[in-house]
BAKERO-129586 format. One record per atom (N, C-alpha, C): residue in three letters; chain; atom name; x, y, z. Coordinates in steps of 0.05 Angstrom, whole numbers, plus 5000, padded with zeros to 4 digits. Layout:
BEGIN
  vomar  nuke  fivex     x     y     z
    ALA     A     CA     X     Y     Z
...
This chain:
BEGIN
  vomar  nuke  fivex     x     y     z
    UNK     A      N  5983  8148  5631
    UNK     A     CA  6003  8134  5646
    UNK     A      C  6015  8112  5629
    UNK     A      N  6037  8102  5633
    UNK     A     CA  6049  8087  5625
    UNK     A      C  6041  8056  5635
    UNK     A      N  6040  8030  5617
    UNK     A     CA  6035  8009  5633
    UNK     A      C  6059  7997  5625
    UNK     A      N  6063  7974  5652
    UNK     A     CA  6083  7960  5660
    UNK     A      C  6089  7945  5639
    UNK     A      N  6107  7934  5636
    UNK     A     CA  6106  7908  5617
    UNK     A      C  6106  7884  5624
    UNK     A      N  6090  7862  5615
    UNK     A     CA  6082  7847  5629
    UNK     A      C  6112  7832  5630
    UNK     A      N  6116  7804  5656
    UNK     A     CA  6138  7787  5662
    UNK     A      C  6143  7767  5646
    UNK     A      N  6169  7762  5634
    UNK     A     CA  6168  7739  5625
    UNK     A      C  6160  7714  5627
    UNK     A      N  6146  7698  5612
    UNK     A     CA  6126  7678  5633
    UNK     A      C  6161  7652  5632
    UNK     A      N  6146  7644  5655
    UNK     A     CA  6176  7618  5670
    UNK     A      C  6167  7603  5670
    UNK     A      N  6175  7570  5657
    UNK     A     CA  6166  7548  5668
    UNK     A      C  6166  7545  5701
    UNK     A      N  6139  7531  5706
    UNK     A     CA  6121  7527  5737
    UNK     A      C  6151  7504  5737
    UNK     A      N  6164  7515  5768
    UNK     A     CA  6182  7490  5780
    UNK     A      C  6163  7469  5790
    UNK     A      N  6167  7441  5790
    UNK     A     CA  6157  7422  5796
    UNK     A      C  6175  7398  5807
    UNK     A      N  6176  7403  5834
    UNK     A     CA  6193  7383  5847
    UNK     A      C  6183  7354  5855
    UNK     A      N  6201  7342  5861
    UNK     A     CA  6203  7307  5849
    UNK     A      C  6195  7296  5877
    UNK     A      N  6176  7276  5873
    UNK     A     CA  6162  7270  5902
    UNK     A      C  6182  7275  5930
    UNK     A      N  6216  7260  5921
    UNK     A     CA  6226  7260  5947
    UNK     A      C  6223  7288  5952
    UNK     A      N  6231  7309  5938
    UNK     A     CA  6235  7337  5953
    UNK     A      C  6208  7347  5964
    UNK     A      N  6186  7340  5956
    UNK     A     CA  6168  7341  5969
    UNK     A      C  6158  7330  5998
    UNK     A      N  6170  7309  5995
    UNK     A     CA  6172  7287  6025
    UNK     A      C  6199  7292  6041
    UNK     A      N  6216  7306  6035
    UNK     A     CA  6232  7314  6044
    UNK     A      C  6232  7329  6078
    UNK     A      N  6206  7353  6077
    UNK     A     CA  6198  7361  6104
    UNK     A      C  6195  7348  6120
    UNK     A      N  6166  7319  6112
    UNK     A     CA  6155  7310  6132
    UNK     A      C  6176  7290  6147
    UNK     A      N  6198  7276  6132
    UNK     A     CA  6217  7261  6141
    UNK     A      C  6236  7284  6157
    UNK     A      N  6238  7301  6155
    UNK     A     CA  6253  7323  6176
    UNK     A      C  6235  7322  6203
    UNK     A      N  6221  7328  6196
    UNK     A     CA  6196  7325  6217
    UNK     A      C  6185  7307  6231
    UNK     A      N  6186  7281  6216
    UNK     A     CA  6182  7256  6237
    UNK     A      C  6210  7255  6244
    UNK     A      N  6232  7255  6236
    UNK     A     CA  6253  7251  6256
    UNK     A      C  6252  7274  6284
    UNK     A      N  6249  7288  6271
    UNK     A     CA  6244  7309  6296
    UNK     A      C  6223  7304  6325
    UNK     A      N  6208  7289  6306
    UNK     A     CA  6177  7276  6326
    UNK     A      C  6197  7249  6348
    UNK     A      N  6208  7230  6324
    UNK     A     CA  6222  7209  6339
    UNK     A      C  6241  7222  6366
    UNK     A      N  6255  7232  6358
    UNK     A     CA  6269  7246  6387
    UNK     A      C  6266  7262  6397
    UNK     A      N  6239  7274  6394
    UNK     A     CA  6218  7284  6418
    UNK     A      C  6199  7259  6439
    UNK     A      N  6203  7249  6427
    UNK     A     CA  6185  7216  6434
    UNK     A      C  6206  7208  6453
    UNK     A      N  6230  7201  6445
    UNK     A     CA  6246  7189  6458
    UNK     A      C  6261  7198  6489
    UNK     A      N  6264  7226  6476
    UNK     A     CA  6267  7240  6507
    UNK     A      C  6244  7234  6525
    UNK     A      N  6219  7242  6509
    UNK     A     CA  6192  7239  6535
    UNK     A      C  6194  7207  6551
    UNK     A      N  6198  7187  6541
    UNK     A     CA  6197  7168  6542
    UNK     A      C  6227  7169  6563
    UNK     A      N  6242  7186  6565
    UNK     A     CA  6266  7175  6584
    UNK     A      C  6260  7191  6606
    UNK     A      N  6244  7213  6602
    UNK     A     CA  6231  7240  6634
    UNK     A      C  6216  7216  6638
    UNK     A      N  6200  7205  6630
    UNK     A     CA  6174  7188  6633
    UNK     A      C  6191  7170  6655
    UNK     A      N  6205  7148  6644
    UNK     A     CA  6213  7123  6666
    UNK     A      C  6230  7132  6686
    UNK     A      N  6244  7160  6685
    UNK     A     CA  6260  7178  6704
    UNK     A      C  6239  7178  6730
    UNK     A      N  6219  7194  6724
    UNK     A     CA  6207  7218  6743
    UNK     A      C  6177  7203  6736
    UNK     A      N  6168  7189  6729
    UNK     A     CA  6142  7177  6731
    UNK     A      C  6117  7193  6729
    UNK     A      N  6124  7231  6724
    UNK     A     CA  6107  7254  6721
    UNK     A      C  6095  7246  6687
    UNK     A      N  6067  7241  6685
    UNK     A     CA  6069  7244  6666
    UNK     A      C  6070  7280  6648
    UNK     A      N  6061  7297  6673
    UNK     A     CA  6060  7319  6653
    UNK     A      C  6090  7333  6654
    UNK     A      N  6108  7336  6667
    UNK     A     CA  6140  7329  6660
    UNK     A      C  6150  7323  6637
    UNK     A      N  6135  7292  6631
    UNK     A     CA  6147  7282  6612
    UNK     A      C  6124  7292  6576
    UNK     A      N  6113  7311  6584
    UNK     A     CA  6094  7322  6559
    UNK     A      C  6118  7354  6552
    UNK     A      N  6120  7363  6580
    UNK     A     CA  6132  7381  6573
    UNK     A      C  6162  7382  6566
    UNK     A      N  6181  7361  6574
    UNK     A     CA  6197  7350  6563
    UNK     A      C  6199  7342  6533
    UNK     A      N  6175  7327  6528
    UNK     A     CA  6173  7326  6494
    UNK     A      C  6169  7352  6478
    UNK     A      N  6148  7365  6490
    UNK     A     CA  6152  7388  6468
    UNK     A      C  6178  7406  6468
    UNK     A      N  6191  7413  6489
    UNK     A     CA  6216  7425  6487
    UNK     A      C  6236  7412  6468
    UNK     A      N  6236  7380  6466
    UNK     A     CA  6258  7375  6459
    UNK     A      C  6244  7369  6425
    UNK     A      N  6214  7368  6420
    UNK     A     CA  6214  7369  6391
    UNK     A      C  6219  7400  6379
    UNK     A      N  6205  7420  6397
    UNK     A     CA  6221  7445  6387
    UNK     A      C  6243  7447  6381
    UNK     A      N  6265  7435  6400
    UNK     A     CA  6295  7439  6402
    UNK     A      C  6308  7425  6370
    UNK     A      N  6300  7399  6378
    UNK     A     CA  6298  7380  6344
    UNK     A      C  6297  7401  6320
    UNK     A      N  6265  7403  6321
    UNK     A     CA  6262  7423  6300
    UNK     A      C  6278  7437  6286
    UNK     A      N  6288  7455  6310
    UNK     A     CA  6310  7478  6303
    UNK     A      C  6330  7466  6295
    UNK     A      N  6342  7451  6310
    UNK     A     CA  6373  7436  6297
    UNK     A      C  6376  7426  6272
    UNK     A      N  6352  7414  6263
    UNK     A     CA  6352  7399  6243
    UNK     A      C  6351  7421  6210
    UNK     A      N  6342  7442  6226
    UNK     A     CA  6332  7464  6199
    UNK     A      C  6357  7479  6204
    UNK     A      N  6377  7485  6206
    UNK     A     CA  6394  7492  6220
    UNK     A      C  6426  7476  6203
    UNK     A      N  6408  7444  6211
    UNK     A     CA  6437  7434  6197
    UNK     A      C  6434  7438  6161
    UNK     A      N  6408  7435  6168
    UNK     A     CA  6386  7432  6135
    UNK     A      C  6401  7458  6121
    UNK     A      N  6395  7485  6133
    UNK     A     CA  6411  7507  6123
    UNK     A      C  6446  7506  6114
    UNK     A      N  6463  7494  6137
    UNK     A     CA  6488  7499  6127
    UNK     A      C  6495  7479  6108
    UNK     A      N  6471  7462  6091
    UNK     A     CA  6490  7443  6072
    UNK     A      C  6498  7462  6050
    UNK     A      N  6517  7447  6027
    UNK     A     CA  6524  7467  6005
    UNK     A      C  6497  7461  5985
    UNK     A      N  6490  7482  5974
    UNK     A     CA  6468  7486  5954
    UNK     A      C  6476  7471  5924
    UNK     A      N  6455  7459  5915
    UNK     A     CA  6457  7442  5899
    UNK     A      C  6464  7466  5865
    UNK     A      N  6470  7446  5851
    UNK     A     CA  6475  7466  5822
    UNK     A      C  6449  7479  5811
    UNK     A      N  6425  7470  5819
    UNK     A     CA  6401  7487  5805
    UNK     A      C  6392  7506  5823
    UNK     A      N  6394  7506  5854
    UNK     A     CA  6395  7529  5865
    UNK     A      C  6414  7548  5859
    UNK     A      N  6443  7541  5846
    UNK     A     CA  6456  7566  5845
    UNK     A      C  6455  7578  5818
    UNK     A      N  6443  7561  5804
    UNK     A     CA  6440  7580  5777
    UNK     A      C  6416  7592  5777
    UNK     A      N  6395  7577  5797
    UNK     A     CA  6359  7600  5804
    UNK     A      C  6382  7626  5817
    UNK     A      N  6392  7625  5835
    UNK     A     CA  6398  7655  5847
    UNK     A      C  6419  7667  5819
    UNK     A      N  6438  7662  5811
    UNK     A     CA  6442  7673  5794
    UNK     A      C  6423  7689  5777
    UNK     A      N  6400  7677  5763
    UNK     A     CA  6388  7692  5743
    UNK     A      C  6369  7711  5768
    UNK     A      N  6364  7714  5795
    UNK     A     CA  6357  7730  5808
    UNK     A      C  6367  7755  5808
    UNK     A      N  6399  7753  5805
    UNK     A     CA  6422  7765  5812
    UNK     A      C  6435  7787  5781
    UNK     A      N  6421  7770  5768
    UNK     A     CA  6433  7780  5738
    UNK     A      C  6407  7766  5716
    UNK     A      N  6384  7783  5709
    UNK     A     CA  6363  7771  5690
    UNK     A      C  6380  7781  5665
    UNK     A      N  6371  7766  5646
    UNK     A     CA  6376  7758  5616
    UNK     A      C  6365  7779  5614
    UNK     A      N  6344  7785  5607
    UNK     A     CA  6328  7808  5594
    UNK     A      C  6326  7833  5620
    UNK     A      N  6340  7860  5613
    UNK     A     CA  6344  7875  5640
    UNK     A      C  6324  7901  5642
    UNK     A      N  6295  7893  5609
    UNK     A     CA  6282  7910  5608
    UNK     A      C  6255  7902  5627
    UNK     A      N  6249  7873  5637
    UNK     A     CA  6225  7868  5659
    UNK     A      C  6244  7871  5678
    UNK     A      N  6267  7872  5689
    UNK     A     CA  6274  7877  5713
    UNK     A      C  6271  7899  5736
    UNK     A      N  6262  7889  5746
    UNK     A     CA  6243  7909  5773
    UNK     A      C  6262  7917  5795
């Protein structure tokens, strides 16, 4: 049998603390106005379990929107040259 040839080895990407902190700040915002709605069912309706289920809907809802807007921004220049070499490798003899 024939063996594969092995992949060109790639420098390991290593992103820069903010892009790593990037999620959890998506995510506590998302937490903050899940908080905030519960906190307005809360002094509304005086239920507290209303106002539980109120929060989680609206941090789900958060969630989504926020990943959502997160998706339609324009992609930065090192994402479009990563999909490029996706799209078209230099060397087209490891290409799978």
């Amino acid at each position: 049998m024939t063996q594969t040839p092995e992949p060109a080895s790639q420098n390991p990407v290593t992103p820069s603390r903010r892009d790593r902190l990037r999620p959890l700040e998506l995510v506590g915002f998302a937490g903050v106005l899940a908080v905030f709605a519960g906190l307005i069912v809360l002094m509304a309706t005086r239920d507290i379990l209303l106002a539980a289920i109120s929060l989680g809907i609206a941090f789900i809802a958060s969630v989504i929107m926020v990943a959502l807007v997160g998706l339609g921004k324009k992609p930065s220049q090192e994402d479009i040259v990563a999909r490029g070499d996706l799209q078209h490798p230099e060397d087209d003899k490891n290409w799978h």
